[in-house]
Legacy VTK file of the C-alpha trace (Angstrom):
# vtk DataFile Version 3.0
C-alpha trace
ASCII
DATASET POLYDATA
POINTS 191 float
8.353 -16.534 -23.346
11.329 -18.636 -24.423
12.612 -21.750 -23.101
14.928 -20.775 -20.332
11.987 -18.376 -19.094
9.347 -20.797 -18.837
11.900 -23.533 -17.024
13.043 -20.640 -14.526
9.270 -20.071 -13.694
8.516 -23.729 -13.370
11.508 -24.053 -11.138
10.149 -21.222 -8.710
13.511 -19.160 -9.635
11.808 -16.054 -11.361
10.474 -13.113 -9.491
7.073 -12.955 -9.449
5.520 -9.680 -9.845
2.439 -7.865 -8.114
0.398 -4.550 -8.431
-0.238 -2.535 -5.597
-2.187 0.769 -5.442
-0.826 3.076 -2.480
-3.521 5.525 -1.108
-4.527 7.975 1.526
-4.750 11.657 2.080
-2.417 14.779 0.804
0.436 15.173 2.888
0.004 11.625 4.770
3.596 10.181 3.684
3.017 8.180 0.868
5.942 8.811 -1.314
7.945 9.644 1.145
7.279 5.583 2.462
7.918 4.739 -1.458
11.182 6.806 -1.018
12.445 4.755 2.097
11.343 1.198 0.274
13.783 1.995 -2.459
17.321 0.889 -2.917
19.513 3.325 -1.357
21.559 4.591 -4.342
17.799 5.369 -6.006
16.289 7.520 -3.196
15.185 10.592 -3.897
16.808 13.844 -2.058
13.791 16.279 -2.094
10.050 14.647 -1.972
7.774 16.689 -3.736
3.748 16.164 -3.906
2.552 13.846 -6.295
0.071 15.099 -8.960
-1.933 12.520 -10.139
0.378 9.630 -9.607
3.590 8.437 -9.681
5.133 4.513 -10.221
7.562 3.138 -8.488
9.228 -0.484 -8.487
11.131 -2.347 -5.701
11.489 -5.643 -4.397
10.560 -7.611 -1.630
11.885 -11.309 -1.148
11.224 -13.135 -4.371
8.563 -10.468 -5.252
8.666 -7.681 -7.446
6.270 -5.206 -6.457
5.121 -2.441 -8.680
3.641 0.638 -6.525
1.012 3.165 -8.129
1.599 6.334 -5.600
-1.573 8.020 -6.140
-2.054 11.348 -5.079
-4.177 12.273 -1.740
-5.438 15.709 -2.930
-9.240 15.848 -2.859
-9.321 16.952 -7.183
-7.181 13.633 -7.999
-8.712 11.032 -5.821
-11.318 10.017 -8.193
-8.165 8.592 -10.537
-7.512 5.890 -7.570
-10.342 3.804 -9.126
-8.979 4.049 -12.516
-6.422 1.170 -10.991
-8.854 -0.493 -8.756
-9.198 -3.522 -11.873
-5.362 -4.350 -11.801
-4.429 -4.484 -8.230
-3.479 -7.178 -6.175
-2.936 -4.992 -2.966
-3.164 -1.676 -1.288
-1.145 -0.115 0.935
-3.164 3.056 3.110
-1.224 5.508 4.424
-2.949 7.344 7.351
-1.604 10.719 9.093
-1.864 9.230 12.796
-1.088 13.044 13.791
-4.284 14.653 11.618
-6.894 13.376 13.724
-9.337 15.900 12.056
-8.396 14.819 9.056
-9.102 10.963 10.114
-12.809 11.342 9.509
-11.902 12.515 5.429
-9.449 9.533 5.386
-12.208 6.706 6.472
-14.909 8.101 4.123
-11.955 7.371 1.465
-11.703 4.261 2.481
-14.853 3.264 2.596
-15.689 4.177 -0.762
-12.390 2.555 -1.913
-13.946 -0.526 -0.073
-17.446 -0.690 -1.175
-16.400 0.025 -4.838
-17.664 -1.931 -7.384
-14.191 -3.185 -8.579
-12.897 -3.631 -5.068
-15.788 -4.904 -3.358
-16.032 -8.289 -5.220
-11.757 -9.257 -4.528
-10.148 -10.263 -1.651
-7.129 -7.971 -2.172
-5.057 -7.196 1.326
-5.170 -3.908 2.548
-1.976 -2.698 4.522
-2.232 0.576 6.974
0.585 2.749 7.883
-0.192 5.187 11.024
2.650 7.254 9.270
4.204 9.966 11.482
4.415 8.382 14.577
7.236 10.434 15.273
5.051 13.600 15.943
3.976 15.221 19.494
0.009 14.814 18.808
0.272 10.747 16.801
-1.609 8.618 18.352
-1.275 4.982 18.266
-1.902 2.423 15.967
-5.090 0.895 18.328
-6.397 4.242 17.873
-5.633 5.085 14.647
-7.830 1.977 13.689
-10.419 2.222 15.657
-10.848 6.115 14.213
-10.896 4.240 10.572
-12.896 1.951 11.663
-10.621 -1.245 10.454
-12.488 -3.868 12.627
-15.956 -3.208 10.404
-13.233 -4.879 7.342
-14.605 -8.504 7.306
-13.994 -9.414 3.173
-10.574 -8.293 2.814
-7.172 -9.315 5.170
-5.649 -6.420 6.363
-2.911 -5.608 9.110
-1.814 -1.790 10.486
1.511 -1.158 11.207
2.696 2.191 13.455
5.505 3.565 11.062
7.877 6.863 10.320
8.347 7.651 6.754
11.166 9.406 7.573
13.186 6.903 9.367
11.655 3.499 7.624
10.479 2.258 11.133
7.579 -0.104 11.034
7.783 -0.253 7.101
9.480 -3.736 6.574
7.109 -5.140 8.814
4.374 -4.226 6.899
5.883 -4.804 3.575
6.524 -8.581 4.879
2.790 -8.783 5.717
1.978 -7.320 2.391
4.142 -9.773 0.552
3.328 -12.728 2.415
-0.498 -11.839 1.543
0.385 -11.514 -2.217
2.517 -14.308 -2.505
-0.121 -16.400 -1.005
-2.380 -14.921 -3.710
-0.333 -15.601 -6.621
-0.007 -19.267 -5.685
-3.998 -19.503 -5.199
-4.373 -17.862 -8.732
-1.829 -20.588 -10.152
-3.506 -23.531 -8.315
-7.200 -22.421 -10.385
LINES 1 192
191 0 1 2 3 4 5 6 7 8 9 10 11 12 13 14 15 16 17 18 19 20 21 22 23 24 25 26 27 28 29 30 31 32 33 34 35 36 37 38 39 40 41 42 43 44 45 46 47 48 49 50 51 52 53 54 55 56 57 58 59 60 61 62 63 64 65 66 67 68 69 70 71 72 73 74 75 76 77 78 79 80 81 82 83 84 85 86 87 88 89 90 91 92 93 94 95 96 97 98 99 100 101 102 103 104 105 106 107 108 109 110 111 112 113 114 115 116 117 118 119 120 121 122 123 124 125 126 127 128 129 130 131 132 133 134 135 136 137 138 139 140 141 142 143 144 145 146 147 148 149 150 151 152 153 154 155 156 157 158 159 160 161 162 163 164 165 166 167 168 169 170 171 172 173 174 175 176 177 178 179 180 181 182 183 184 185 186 187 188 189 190
């Protein structure tokens, strides 16, 4: 790091940057979120399904914020904890129209919770009850109450109701997410 480096970070005027791991089940909206987070002139036209994963980088405030889009499918899930070590956040993207899917979706989450990696950080978890656009969504009460968010005691965490489509309810949660991370970094800087 050279000299003009080191003074911009001392002076607060570089970007800080953060690792997040974004989650959930096949066909729940999580690129399609990524997509909408973008800058305009870099959004993908066609969303296809992510095998294995996927990184994507965009910024938030004075945050850069690197996302690993993991894929949902049931043969690929077991990669999410390959990632687990080097994130400082997660973003959870729920299908609030699949409620028979829900049950699959908490199970993942609780074993993304309880894992050894995960289990011993305080890293902020953000929901998205994606698809709230759809006849049978239900709400973003229900949606955590069906995932069972209120048993979450050792990690902050905040559910927004969003559309993946239209980027409602995203920037919301991105602002919690950031504000969470942001405090984070500080803490770490303060040790």
């Amino acid at each position: 790091m050279g000299f003009l480096d080191k003074l911009a970070k001392f002076l607060g005027l570089r970007n800080e940057e953060a690792n997040i791991l974004v989650v959930g089940l096949d066909n729940s909206g999580k690129t399609t979120i990524l997509n909408q987070l973008k800058s305009e002139d870099t959004r993908a036209m066609d969303i296809v399904p992510t095998i294995g994963f996927s990184v994507e980088k965009f910024k938030s405030k004075s945050l850069t914020i690197t996302a690993f889009d993991m894929s949902g499918q049931g043969r690929y899930r077991t990669l999410w904890e390959q990632y687990y070590r080097d994130c400082q956040g997660i973003i959870f993207v729920v299908d609030s129209s699949d409620k028979i899917r829900m049950v699959v979706a908490r199970d993942e989450l609780d074993s993304l919770i309880k894992h050894p990696e995960l289990a011993i950080k305080r890293v902020p978890v953000l929901f998205f009850a994606n698809k709230m656009d759809l006849r049978d969504a239900v709400s973003s009460v229900k949606v955590s109450s069906l995932m069972g968010l209120e048993d979450i005691r050792d990690k902050p965490w905040h559910i927004c109701a969003s559309n993946g489509l239209t980027g409602e309810g995203l920037h919301e949660g991105i602002e919690w997410l950031t504000e969470q991370l942001k405090s984070s970094i500080a803490a770490k800087k303060r040790k």
